[in-house]
C-alpha positions in Angstrom: 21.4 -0.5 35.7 24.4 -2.1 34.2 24.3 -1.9 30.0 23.4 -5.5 29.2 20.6 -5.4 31.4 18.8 -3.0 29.8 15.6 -3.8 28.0 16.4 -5.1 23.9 15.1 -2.0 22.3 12.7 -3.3 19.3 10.5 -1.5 16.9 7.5 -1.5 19.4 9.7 0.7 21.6 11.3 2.6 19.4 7.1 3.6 18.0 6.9 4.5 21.6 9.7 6.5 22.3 8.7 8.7 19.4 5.3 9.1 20.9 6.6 10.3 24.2 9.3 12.8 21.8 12.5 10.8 22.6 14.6 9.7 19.5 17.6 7.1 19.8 21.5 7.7 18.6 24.8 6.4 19.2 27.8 7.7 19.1 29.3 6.1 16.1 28.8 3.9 13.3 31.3 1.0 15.4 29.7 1.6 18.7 27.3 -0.9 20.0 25.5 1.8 22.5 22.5 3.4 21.9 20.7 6.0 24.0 18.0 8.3 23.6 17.7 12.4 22.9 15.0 14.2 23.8 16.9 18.0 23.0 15.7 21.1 25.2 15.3 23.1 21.7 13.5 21.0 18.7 14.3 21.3 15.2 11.2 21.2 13.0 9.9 22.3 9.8 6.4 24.5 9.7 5.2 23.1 6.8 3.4 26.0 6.0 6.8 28.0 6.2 8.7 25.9 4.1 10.8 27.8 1.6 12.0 26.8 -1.6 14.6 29.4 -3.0 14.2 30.5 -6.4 17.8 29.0 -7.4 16.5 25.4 -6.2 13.3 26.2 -8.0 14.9 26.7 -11.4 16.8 23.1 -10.4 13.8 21.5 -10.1 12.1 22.6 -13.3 14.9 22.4 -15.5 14.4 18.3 -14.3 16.9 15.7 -15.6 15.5 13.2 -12.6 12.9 11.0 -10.8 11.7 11.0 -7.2 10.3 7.9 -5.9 9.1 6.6 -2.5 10.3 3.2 -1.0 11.9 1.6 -3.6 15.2 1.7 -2.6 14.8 2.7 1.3 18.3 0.2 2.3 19.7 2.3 -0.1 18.7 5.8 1.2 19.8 4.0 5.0 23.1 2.9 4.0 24.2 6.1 2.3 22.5 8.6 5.3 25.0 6.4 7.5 27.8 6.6 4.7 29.6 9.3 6.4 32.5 9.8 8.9 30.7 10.3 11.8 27.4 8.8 11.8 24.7 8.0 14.8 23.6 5.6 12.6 25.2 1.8 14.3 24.3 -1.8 13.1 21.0 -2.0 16.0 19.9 1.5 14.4 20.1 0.4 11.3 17.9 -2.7 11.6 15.6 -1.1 13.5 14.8 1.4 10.9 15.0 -1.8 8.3 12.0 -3.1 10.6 10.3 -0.4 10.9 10.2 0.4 7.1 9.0 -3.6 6.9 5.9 -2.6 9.1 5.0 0.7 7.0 5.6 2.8 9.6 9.0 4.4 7.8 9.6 5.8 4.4 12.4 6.9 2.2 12.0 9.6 -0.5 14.3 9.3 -3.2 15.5 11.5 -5.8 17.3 9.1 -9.2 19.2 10.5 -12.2 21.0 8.4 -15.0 20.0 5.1 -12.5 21.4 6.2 -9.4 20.0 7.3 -6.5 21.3 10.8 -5.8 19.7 12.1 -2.8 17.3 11.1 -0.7 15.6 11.2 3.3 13.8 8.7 5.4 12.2 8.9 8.5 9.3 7.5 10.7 5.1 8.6 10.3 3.3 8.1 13.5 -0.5 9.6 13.4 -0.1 13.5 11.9 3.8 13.3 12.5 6.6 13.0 10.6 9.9 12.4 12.1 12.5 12.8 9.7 15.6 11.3 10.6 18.3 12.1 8.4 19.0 12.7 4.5 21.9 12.5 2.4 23.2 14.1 -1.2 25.1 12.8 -3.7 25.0 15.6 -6.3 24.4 19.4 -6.0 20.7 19.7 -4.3 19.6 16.3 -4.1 18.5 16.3 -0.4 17.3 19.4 -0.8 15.0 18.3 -3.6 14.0 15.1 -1.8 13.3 17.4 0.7 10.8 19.5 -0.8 9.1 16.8 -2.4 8.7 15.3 1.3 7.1 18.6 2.5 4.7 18.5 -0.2 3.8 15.2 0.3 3.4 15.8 4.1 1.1 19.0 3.1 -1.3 17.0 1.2 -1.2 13.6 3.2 -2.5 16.1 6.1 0.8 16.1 8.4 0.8 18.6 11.4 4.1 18.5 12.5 7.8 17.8 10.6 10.6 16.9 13.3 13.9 17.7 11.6 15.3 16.8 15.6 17.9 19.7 15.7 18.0 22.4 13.4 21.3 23.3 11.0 21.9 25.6 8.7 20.9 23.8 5.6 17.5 23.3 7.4 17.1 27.0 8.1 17.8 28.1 5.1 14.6 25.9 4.2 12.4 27.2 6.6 13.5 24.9 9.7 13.1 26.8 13.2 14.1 25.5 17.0 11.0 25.7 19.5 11.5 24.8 23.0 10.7 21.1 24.3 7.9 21.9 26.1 6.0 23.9 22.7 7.4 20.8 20.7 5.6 17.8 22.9 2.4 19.9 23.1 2.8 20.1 19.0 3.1 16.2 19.4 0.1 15.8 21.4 -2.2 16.9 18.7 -0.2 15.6 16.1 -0.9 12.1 17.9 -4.2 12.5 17.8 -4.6 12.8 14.6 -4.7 11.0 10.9 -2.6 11.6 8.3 -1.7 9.6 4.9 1.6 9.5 3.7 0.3 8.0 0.1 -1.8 11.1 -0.2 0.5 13.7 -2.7 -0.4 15.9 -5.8 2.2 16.9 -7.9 5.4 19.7 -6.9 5.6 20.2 -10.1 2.5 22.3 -10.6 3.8 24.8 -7.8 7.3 24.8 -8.0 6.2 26.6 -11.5 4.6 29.2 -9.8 7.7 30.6 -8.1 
């Protein structure tokens, strides 16, 4: 099947390819092609593993910024694909825009002195989380957007964190790979169940107790 006769993908379809553990990319920002990953080994967060290091603990108390959720999520987009090579292309980026217009995806942001510093987005289907990419703009800033994320996920009742491949930042966080097959049966029951992304307590309270 020739390229322009394949189906327009829209926000329906790109719900569904999440439920069936596929994710889209392109191969640059300028490229109009898009096609779909679904990796042999996974990248996710346990969120009961996650690990915050004691150096990004003292970060986060010693404070000097905000976190907020979709208030700037165009923001968090355009700098996440503000890099030399990017998956992110134009169709991407809508598709997210649209998707975050329908509630199904979210941005975490991390603010200090009025700008935004560091943030991640990604896409909540039942109990799942699919992050799809962060960015930082000062020393730690995706990693604290990051931890605020997991927390939120933790309380909304998430079961499974897709981080898609797994780097070393990630690891360092408590990211491991698992094979496909281990992640779509984690999917399954993720699926079937409820979560709520507006559900959070505060980090604060723990991050103290490091």
């Amino acid at each position: 099947m020739s390229a322009e006769n394949l189906p327009k993908i829209t926000p329906d379809l790109l719900l569904h390819a999440y439920s069936v553990g596929v994710f889209p990319m392109s191969e640059g920002g300028a490229q109009d092609e898009i096609f779909w990953v679904d990796p042999e080994q996974r990248g996710i967060i346990p969120l009961d593993k996650f690990h915050i290091s004691h150096s990004l603990a003292k970060r986060m108390r010693k404070g000097g910024f905000s976190v907020a959720v979709n208030t700037d999520f165009m923001g968090v987009l355009e700098a996440c694909a503000d890099r030399p090579e990017t998956w992110i292309n134009k169709e991407i980026f809508n598709l997210y825009m649209d998707l975050h217009h329908q509630g199904h995806a979210h941005s975490l942001e991390v603010w200090a002195d009025g700008r935004l510093i560091g943030g991640v987005y990604g896409v909540a289907i039942g109990a799942a989380f699919f992050g799809e990419s962060m960015f930082s703009r000062q020393k730690d800033g995706s990693k604290i957007a990051l931890a605020y994320l997991v927390e939120r996920l933790q309380t909304g009742g998430f079961t499974l964190f897709d981080t898609q491949f797994l780097t070393d930042h990630l690891a360092s966080m408590g990211a491991v790979e698992i094979s496909r097959n281990k992640y779509h049966a984690l999917l399954d029951i993720a699926l079937n169940r409820q979560a709520d992304f507006w559900r959070h307590s505060l980090l604060s309270a723990s991050v103290a107790g490091i």
